[in-house]
PAVO-160396 format. One record per residue: residue number from 0; residue in three letters; x, y, z of N, C-alpha, C, O in turn. Coordinates in Angstrom, 2 decimals, always signed. Layout:
N
+-----+-----+---------+---------+---------+---------+---------+---------+---------+---------+---------+---------+---------+---------+
!   k !   r !      nx !      ny !      nz !     cax !     cay !     caz !      cx !      cy !      cz !      ox !      oy !      oz !
+-----+-----+---------+---------+---------+---------+---------+---------+---------+---------+---------+---------+---------+---------+
! NUM ! ALA !       X !       Y !       Z !       X !       Y !       Z !       X !       Y !       Z !       X !       Y !       Z !
...
+-----+-----+---------+---------+---------+---------+---------+---------+---------+---------+---------+---------+---------+---------+
***
This chain:
88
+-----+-----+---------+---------+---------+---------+---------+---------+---------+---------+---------+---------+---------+---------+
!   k !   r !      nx !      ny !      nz !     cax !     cay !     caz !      cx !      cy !      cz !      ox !      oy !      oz !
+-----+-----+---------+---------+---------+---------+---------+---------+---------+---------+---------+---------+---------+---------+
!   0 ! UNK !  +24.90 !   +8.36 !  +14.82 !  +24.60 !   +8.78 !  +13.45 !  +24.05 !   +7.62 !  +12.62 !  +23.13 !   +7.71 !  +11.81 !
!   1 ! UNK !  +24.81 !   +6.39 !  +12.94 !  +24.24 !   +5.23 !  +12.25 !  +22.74 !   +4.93 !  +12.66 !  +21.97 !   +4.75 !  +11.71 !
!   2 ! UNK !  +22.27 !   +4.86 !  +13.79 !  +20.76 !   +4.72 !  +13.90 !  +19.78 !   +5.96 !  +13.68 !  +18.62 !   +6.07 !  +14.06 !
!   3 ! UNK !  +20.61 !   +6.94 !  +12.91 !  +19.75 !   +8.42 !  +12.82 !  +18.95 !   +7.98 !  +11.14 !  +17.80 !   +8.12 !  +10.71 !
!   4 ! UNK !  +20.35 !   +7.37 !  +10.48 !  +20.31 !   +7.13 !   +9.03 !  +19.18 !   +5.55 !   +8.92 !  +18.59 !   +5.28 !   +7.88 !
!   5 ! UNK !  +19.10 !   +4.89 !   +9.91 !  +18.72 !   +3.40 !   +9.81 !  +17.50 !   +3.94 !  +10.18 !  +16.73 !   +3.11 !   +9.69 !
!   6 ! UNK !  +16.61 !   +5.02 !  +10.89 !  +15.54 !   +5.20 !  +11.48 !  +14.89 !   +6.52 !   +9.94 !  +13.72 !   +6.65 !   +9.59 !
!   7 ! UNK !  +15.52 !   +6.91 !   +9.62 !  +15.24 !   +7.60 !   +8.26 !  +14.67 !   +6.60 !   +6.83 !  +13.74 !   +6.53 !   +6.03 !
!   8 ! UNK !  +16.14 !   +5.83 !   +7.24 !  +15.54 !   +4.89 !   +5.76 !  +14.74 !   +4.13 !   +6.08 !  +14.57 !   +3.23 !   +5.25 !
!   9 ! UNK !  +14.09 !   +4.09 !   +7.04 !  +12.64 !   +3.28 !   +7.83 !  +11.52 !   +4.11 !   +7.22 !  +10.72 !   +3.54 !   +6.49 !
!  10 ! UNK !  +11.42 !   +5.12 !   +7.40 !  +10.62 !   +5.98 !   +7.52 !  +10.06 !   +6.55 !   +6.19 !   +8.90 !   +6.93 !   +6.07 !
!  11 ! UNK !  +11.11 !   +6.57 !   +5.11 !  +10.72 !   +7.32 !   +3.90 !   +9.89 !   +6.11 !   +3.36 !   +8.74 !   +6.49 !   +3.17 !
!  12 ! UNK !  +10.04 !   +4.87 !   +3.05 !   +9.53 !   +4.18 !   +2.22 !   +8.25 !   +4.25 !   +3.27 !   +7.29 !   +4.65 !   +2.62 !
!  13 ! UNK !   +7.90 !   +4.04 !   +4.56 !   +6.68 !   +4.22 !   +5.32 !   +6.16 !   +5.18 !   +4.76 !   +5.01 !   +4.76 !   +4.62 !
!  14 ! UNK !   +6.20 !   +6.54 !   +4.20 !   +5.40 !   +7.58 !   +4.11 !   +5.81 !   +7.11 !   +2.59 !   +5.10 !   +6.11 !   +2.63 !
!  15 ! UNK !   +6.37 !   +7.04 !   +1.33 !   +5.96 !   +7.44 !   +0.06 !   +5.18 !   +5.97 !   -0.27 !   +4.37 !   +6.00 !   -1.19 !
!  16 ! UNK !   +5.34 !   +4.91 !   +0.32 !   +4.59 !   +3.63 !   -0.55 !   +2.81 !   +4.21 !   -0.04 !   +1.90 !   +4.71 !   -0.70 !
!  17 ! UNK !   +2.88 !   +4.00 !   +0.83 !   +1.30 !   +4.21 !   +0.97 !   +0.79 !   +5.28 !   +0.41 !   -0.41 !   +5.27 !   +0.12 !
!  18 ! UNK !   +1.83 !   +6.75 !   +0.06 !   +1.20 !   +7.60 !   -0.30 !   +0.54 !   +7.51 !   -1.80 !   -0.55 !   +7.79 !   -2.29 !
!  19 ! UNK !   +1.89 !   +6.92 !   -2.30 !   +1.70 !   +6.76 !   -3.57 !   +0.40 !   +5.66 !   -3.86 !   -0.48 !   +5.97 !   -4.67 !
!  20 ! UNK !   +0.38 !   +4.49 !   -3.20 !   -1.05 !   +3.62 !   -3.10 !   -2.36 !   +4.37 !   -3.24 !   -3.27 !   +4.24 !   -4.06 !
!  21 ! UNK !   -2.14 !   +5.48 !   -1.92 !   -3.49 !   +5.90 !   -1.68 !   -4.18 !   +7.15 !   -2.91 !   -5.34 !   +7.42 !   -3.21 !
!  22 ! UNK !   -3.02 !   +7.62 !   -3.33 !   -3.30 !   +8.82 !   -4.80 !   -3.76 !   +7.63 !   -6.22 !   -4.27 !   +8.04 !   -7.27 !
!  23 ! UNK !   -3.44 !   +6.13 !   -5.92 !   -4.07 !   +5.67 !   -6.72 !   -5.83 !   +5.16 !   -6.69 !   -6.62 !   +4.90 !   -7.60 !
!  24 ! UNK !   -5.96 !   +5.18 !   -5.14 !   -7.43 !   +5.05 !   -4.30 !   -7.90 !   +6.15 !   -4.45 !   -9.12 !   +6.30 !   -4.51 !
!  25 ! UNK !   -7.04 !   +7.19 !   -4.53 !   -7.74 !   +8.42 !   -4.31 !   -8.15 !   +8.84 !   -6.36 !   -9.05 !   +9.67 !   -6.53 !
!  26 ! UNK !   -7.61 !   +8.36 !   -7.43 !   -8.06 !   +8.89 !   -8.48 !   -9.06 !   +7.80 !   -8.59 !  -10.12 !   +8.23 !   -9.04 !
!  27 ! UNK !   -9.09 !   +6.63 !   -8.35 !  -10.60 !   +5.28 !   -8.40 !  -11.59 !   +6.24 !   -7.74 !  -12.61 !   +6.16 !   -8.42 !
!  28 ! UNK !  -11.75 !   +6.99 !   -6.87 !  -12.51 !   +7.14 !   -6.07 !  -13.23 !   +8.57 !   -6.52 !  -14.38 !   +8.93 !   -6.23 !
!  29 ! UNK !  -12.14 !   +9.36 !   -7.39 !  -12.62 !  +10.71 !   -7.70 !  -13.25 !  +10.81 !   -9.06 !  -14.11 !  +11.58 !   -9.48 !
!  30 ! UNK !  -12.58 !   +9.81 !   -9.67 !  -13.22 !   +9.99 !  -11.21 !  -14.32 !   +8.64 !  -10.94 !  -15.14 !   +8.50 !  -11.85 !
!  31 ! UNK !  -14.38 !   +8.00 !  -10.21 !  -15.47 !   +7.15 !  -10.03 !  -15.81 !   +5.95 !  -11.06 !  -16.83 !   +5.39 !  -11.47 !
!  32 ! UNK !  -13.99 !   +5.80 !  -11.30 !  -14.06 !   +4.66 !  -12.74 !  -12.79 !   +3.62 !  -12.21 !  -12.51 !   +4.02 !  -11.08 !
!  33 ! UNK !  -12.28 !   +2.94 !  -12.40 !  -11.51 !   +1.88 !  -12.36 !  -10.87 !   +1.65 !  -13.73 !  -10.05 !   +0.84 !  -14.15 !
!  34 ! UNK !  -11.47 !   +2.57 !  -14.20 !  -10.84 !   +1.87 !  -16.52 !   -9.23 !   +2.56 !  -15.99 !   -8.84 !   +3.61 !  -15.49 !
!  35 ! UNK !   -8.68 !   +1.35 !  -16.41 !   -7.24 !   +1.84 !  -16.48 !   -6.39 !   +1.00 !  -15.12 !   -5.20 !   +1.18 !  -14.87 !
!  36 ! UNK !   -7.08 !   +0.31 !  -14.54 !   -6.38 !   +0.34 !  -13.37 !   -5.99 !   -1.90 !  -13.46 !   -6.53 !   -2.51 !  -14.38 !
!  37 ! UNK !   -5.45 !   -2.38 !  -12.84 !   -5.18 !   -3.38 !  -13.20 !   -4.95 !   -4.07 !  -11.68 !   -4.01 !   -3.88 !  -10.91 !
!  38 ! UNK !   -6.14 !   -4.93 !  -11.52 !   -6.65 !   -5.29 !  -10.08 !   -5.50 !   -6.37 !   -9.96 !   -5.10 !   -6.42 !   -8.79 !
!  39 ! UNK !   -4.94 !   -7.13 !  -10.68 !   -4.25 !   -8.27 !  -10.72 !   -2.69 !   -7.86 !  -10.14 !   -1.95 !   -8.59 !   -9.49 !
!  40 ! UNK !   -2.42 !   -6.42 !  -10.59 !   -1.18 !   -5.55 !   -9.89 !   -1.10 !   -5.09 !   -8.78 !   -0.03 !   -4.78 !   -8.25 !
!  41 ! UNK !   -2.71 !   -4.91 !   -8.06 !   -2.82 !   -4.43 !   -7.13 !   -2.95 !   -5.54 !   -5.95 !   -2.66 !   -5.30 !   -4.78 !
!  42 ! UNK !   -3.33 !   -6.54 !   -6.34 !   -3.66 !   -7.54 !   -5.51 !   -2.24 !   -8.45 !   -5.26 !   -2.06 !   -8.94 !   -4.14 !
!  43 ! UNK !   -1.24 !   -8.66 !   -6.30 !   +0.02 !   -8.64 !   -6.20 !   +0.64 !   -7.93 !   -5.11 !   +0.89 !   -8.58 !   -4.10 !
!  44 ! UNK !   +0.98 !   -6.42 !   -5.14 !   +1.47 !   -5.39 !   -4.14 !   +0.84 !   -6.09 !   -2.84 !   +1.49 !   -6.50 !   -1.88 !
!  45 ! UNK !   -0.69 !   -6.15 !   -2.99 !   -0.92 !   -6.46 !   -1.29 !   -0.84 !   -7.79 !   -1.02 !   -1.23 !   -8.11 !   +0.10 !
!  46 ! UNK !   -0.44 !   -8.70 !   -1.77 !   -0.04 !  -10.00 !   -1.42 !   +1.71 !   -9.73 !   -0.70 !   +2.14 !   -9.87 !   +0.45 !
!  47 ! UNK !   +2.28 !   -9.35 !   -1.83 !   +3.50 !   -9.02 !   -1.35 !   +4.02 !   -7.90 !   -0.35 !   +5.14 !   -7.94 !   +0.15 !
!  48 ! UNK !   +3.05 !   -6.83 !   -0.11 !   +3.21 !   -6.50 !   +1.14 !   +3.14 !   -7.01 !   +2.22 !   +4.08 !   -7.04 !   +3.02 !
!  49 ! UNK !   +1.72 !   -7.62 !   +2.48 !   +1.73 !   -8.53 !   +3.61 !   +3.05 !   -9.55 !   +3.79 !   +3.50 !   -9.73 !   +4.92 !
!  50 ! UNK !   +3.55 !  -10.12 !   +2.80 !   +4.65 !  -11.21 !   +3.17 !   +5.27 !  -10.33 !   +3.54 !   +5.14 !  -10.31 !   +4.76 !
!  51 ! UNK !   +5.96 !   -9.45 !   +3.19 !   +7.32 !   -8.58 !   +3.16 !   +7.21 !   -7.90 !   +4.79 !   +8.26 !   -7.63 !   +5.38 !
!  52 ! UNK !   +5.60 !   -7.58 !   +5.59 !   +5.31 !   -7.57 !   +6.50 !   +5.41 !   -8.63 !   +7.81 !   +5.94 !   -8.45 !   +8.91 !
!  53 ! UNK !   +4.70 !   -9.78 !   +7.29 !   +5.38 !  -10.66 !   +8.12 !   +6.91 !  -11.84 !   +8.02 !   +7.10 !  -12.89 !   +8.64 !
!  54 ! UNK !   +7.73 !  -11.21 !   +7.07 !   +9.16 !  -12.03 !   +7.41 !   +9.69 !  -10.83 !   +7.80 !  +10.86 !  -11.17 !   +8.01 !
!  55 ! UNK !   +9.64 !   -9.24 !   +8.13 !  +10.15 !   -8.52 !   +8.46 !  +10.37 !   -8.80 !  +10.20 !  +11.40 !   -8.64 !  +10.86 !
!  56 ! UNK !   +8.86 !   -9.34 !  +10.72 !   +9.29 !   -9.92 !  +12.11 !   +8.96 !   -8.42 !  +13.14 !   +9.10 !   -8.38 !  +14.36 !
!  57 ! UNK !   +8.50 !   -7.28 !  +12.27 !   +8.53 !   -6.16 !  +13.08 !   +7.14 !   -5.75 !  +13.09 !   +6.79 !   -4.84 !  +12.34 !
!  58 ! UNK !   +6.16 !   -6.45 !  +14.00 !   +4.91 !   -6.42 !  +13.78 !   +4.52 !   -5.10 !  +14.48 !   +3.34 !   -4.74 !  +14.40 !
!  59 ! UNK !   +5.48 !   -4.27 !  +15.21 !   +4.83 !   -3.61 !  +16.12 !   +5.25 !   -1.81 !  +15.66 !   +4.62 !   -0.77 !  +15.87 !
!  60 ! UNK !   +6.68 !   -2.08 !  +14.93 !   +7.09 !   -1.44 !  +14.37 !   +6.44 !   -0.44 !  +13.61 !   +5.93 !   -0.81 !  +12.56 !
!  61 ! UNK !   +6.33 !   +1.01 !  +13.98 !   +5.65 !   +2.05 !  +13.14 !   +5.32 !   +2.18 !  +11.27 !   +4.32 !   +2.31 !  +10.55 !
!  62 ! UNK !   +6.74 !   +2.04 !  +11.08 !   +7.06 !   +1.73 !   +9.57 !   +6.38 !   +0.55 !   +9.24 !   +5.41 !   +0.39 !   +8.49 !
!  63 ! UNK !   +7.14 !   -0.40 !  +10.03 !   +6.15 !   -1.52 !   +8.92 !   +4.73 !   -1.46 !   +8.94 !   +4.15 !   -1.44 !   +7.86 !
!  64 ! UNK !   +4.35 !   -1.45 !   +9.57 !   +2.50 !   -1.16 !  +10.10 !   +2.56 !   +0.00 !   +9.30 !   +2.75 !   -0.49 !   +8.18 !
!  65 ! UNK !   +2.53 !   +1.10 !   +9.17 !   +2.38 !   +2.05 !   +7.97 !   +2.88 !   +1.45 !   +6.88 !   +1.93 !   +1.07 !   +6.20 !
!  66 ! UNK !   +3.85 !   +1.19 !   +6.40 !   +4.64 !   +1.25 !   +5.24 !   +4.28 !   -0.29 !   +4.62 !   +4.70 !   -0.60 !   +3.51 !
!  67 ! UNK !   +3.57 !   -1.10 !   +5.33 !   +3.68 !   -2.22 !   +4.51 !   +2.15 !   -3.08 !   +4.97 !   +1.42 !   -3.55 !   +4.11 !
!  68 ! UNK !   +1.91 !   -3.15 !   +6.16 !   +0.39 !   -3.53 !   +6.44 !   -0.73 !   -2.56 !   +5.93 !   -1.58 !   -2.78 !   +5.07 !
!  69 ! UNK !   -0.52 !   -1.37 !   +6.72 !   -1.63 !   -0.24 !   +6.10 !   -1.70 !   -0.24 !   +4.30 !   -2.65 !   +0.07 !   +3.58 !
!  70 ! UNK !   -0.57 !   -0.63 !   +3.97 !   -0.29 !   -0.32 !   +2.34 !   -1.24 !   -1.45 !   +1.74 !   -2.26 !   -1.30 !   +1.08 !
!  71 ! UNK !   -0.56 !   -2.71 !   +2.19 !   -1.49 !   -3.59 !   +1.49 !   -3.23 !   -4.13 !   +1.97 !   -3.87 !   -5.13 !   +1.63 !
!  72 ! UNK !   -3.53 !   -3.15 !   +2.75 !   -5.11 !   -2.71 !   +3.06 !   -5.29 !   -2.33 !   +2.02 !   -5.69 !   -3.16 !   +1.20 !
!  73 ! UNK !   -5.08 !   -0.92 !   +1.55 !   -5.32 !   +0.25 !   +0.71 !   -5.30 !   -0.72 !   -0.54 !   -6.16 !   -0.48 !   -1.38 !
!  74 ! UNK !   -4.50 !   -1.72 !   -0.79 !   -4.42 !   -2.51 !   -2.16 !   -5.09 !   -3.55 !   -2.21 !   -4.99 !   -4.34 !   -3.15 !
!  75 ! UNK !   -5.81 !   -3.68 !   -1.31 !   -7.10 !   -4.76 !   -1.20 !   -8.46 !   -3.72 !   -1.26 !   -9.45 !   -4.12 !   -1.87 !
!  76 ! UNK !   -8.47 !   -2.70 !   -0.77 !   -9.48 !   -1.57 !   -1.19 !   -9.28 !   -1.62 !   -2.56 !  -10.14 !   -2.28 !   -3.15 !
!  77 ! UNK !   -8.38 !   -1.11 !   -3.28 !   -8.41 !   -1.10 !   -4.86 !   -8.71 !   -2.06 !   -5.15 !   -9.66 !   -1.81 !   -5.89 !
!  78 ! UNK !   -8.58 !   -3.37 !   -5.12 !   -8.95 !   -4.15 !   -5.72 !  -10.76 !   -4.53 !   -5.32 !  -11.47 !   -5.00 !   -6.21 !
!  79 ! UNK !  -11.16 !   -4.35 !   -4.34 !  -12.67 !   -4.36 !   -4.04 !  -13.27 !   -3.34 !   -5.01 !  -14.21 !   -3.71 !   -5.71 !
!  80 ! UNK !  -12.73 !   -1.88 !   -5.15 !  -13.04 !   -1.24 !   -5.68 !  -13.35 !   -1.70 !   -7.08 !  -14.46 !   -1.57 !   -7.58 !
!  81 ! UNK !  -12.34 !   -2.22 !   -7.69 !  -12.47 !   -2.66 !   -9.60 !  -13.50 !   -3.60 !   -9.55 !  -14.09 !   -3.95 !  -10.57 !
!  82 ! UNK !  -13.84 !   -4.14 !   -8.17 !  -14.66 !   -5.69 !   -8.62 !  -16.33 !   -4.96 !   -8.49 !  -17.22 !   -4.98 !   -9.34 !
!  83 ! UNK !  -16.35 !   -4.55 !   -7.60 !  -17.85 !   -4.13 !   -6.87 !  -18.27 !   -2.85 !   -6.73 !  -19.38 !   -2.48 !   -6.35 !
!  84 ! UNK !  -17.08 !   -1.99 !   -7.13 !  -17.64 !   +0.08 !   -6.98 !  -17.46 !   +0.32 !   -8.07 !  -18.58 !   +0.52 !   -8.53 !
!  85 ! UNK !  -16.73 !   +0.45 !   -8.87 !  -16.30 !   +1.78 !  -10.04 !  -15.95 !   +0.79 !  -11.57 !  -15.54 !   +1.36 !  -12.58 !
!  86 ! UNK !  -16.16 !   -0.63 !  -11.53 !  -15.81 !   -1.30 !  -12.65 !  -16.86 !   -0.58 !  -13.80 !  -17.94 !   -0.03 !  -13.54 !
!  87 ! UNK !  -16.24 !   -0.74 !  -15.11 !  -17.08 !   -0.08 !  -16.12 !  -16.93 !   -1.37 !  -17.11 !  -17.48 !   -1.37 !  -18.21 !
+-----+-----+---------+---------+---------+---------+---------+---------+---------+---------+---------+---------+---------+---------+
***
């Protein structure tokens, strides 16, 4: 039961961080503007994902590779995005 609960709480932050990332890629991308968005927060998250990725030590690991590498991709996309696509 203990590794049912330890493989769960793996898993949720894997599926809501990125989701929540990518609904912020996904409104840059639909309204085709960046006003509002704050590249300096985003570039933060994917700084600190990546660390939080590699002292986790679990490079191979589903979750982290979703939940924390893939994440701070998506937050280096936003931030390309404010500099070079959708800045106003």
């Amino acid at each position: 039961m203990r590794e049912l609960i330890i493989q769960i709480s793996g898993w949720v932050p894997a599926f809501i961080i990125p989701t929540a990332t990518a609904i912020q890629l996904w409104k840059i991308i639909k309204n085709k503007s960046s006003e509002g968005v704050s590249w300096v927060t985003w570039f933060l998250f994917g700084i600190a994902n990546l660390g939080l990725y590699i002292y986790t030590e679990k490079y191979y690991d589903p979750q982290a590779i979703i939940g924390l590498f893939l994440t701070a991709i998506i937050d280096f996309v936003i931030v390309g995005l404010f500099f070079f696509a959708y800045k106003k």
